[in-house]
C-alpha positions as CSV (number, residue, x, y, z in Angstrom):
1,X,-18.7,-19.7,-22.8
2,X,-15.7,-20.7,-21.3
3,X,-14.5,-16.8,-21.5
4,X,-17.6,-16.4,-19.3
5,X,-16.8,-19.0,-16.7
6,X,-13.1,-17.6,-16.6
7,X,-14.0,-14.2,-16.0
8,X,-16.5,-15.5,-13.4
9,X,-14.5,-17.0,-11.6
10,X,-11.3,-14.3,-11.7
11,X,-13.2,-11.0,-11.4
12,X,-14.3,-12.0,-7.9
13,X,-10.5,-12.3,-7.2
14,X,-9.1,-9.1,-8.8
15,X,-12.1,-7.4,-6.8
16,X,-10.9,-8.9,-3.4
17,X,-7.1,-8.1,-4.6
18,X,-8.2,-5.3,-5.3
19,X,-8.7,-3.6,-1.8
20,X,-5.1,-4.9,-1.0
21,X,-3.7,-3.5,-3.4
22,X,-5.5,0.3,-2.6
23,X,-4.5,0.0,0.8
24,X,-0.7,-0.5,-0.3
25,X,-1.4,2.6,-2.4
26,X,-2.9,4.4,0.6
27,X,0.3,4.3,2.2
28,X,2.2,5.8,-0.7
29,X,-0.6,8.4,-1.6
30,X,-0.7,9.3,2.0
31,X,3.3,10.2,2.2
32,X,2.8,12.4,-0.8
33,X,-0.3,14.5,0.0
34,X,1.1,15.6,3.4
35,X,5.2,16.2,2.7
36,X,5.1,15.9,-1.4
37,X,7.8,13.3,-1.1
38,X,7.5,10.1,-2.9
39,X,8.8,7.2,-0.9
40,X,11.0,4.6,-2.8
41,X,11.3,2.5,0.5
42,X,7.4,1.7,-0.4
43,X,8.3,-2.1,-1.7
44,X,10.9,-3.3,0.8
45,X,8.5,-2.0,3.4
46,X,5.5,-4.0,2.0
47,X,8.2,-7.0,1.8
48,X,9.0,-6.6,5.2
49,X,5.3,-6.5,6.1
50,X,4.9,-10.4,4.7
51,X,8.3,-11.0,6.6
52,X,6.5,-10.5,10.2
53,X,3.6,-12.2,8.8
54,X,5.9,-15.8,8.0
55,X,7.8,-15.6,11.5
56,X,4.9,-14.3,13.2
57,X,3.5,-17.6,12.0
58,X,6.0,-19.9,11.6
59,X,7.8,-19.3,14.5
60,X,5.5,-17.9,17.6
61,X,2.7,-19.3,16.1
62,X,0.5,-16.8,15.8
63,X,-2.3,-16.3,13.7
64,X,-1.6,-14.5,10.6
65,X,-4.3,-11.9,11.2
66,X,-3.5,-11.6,15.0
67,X,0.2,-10.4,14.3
68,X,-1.2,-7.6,12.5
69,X,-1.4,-5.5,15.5
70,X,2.4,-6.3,16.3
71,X,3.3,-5.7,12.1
72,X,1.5,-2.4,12.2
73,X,3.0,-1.7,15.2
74,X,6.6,-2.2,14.1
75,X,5.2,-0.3,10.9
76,X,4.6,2.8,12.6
77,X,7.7,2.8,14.6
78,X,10.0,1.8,11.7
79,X,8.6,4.9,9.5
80,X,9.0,7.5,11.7
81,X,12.5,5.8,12.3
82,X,13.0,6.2,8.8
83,X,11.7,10.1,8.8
84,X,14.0,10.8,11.4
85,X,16.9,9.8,9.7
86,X,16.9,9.8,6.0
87,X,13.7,12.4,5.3
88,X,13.7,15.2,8.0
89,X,16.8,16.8,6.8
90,X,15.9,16.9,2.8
91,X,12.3,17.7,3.4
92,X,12.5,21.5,2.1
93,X,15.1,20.4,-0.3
94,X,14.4,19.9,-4.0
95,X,12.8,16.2,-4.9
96,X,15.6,14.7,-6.4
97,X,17.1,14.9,-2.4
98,X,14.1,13.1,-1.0
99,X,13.8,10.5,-4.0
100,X,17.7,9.6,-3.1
101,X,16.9,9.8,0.5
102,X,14.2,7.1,0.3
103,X,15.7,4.9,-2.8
104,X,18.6,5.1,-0.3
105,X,16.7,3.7,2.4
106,X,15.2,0.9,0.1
107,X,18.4,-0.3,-1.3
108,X,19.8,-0.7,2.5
109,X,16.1,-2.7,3.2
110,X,16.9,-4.9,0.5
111,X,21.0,-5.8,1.2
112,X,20.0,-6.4,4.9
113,X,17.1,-8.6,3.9
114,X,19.3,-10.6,0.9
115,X,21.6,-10.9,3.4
116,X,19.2,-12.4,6.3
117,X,16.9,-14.1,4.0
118,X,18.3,-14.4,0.9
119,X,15.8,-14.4,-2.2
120,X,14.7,-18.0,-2.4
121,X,10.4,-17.7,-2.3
122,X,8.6,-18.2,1.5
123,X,5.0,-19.3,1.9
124,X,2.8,-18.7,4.7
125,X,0.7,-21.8,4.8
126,X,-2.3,-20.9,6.3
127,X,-5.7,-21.7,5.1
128,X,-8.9,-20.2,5.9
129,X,-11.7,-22.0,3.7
130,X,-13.7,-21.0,1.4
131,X,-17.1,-18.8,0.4
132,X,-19.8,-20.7,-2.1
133,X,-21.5,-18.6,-4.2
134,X,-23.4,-20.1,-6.7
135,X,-20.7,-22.0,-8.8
136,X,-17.9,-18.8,-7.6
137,X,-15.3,-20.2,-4.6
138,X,-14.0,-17.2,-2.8
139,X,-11.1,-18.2,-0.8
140,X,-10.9,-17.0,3.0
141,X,-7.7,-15.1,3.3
142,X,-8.6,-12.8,0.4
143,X,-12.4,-12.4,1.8
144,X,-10.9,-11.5,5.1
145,X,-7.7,-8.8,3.3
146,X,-10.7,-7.4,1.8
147,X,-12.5,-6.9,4.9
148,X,-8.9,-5.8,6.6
149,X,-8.1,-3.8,4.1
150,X,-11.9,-2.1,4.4
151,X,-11.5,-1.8,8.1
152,X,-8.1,0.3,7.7
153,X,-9.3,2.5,5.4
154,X,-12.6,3.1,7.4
155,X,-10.1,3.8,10.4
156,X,-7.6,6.3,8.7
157,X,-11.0,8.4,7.3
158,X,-12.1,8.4,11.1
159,X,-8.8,9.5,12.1
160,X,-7.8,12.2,9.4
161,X,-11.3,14.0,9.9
162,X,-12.3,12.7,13.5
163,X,-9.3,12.9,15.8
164,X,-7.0,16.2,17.0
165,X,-3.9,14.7,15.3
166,X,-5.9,14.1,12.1
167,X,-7.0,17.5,11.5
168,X,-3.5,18.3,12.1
169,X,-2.3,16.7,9.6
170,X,-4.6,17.6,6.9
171,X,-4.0,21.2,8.1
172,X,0.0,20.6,7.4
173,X,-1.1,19.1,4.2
174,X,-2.8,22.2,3.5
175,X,-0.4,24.8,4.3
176,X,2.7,23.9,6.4
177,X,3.5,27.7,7.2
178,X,0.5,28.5,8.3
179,X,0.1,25.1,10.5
180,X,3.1,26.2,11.8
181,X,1.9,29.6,13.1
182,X,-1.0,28.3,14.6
183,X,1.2,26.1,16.7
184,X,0.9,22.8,15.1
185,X,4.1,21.1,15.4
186,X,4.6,20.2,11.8
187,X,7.9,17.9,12.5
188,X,6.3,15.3,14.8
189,X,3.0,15.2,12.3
190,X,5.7,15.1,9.3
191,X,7.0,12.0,11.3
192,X,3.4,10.6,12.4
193,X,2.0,10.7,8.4
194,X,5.6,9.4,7.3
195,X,4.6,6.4,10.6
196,X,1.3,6.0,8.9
197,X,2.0,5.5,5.1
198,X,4.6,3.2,6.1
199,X,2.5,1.1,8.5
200,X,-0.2,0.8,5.8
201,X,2.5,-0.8,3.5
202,X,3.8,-3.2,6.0
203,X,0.2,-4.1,6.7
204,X,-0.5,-4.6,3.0
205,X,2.6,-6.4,2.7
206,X,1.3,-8.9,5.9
207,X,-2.5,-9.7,4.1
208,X,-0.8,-10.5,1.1
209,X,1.8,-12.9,2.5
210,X,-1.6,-15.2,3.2
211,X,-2.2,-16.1,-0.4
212,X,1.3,-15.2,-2.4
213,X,4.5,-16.6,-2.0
214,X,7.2,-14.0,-1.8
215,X,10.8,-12.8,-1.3
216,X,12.4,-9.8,-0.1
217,X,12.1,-8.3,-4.1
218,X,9.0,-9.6,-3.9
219,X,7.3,-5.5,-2.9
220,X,9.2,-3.9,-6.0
221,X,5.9,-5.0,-8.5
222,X,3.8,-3.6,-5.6
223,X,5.2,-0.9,-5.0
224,X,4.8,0.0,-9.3
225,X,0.9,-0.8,-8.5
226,X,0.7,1.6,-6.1
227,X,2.4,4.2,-8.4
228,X,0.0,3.5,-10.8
229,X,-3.0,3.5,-8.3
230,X,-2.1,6.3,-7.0
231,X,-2.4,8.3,-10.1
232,X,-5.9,6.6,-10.7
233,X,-7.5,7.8,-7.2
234,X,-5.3,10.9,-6.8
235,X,-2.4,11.1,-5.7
236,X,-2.7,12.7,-2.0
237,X,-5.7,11.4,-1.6
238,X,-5.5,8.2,0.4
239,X,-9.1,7.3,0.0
240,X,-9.0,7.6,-3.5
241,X,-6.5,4.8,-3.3
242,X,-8.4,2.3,-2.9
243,X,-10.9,3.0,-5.3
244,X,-7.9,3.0,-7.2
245,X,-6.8,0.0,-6.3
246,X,-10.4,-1.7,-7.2
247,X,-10.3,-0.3,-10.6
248,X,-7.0,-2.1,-11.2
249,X,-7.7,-5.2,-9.3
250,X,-10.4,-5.6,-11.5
251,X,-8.2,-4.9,-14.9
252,X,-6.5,-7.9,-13.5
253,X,-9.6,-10.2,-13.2
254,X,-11.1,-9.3,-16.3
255,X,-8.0,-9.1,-18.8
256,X,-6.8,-13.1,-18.5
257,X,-10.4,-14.0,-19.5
258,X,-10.0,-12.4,-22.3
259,X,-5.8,-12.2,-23.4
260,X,-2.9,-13.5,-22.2
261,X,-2.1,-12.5,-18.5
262,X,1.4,-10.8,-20.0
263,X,-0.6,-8.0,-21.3
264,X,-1.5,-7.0,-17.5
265,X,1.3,-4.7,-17.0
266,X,1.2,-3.7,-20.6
267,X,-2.6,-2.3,-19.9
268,X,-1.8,-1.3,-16.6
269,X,1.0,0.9,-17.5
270,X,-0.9,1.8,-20.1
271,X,-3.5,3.3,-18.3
272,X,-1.3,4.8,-16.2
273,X,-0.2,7.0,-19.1
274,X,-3.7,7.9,-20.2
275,X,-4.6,9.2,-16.8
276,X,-1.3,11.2,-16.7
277,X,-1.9,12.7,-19.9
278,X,-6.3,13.4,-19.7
279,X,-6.5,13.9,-16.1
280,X,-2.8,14.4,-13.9
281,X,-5.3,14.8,-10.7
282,X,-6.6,11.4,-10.4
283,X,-10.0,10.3,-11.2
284,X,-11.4,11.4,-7.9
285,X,-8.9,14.1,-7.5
286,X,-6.3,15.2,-5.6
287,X,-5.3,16.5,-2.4
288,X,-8.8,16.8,-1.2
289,X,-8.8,18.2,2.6
């Protein structure tokens, strides 16, 4: 019975989590399907992301889910920043130049921010009630990251398959070469996707800065989540991540009812190898255009 109430009360959680965590993953999947480059910068990014969030907060003020517009913003900007300088020139080179490129990128995120805000934990101490239902208290902040995290997705669908630059990209996705004959300038979508993936991280990073306490290392077990969600929905397919990312937010609501919360990772990772090994495309497939 008291297994019951446990997993009652967590599942709810790991559901809410859950969409967080697939729209962390959507940034990462996202990167991949259009340049096949996986970005190692993903964590310090998402750290970043809580970053704006606390002085956003702490220091103007604002209201943790107004300075999203201004983290997303900065997102954008700082990813096609980070295309321009450390991916554009290894982007036709083998992976092992793009993996150094972006783990380059993250160690330089992570000695700037040591060095501005050391690693000591922050806390954004914001509170936004609760939800009753039936005996089950959902707390307000993940309620509304769920509901963030629903409305980004919902917007990136729209503009993938609704917009001129969105069937752009999904046409350089398809087949650089041939975008590139039609006319489609393939280095400023490059540098838009790269924009996009990375403002979906910092964004991530900013929703869960509401109910976590973090550090600048603290994106390095996020970014491993969205590795492992991205294999789960398919990698390159950004919608698949968050179904992804509800599959293991729920692995993390219904495991401590039942074990000790240590064997997360373990069955995690875990899973992770399974799906590499039975299905490499995903569960809901990859690269879908």
């Amino acid at each position: 019975m008291q297994q019951i109430n446990l997993l009652l009360t967590s599942l709810p959680d790991g559901i809410l989590l859950g969409f967080v965590y697939g729209l962390a993953a959507m940034g990462l999947t996202l990167i991949w399907g259009v340049m096949n480059v996986i970005n190692l910068s993903h964590g310090p990014i998402i750290a970043l992301g809580m970053f704006g969030t606390f002085y956003l907060f702490t220091r103007i003020g604002l209201n943790p889910y107004a300075g999203l517009i201004l983290v997303a913003i900065v997102g954008l900007l700082l990813g096609i920043l980070i295309y321009a300088v450390a991916v554009h020139r290894v982007i036709n080179a083998p992976h092992l130049s793009s993996l150094l490129a972006t783990f380059s990128v993250n160690m330089i995120i992570i000695g700037l921010g040591t060095a501005a805000f050391t690693t000591s934990p922050y806390n954004v101490d914001f509170a936004a009630g609760g939800f009753k239902l039936g005996s089950i208290t959902l707390l307000g902040t993940r309620l509304i990251a769920a509901l963030v995290a629903m409305l980004f997705t919902g917007g990136l669908y729209l503009f993938l398959f609704r917009t001129r630059p969105g069937k752009y990209i999904r046409a350089v996705a398809n087949n650089r070469a041939a975008a590139e004959l039609m006319g489609i300038p393939s280095t400023r979508i490059l540098a838009l996707s790269f924009g996009l993936g990375t403002m979906l991280a910092a964004v991530s990073g900013a929703l869960i800065a509401t109910f976590f306490p973090f550090s600048i290392l603290a994106g390095g077990s996020y970014e491993l989540k969205s590795f492992v969600i991205g294999v789960l929905g398919g990698l390159g397919n950004p919608i698949g991540a968050l179904f992804g990312g509800l599959v293991l937010g729920m692995l993390e609501g219904i495991i401590p009812a039942f074990m000790e919360s240590s064997w997360v990772p373990v069955i995690e990772f875990g899973l992770f190898v399974i799906i590499l090994l039975v299905r490499p495309s995903g569960l809901f497939g990859a690269k879908q255009q």
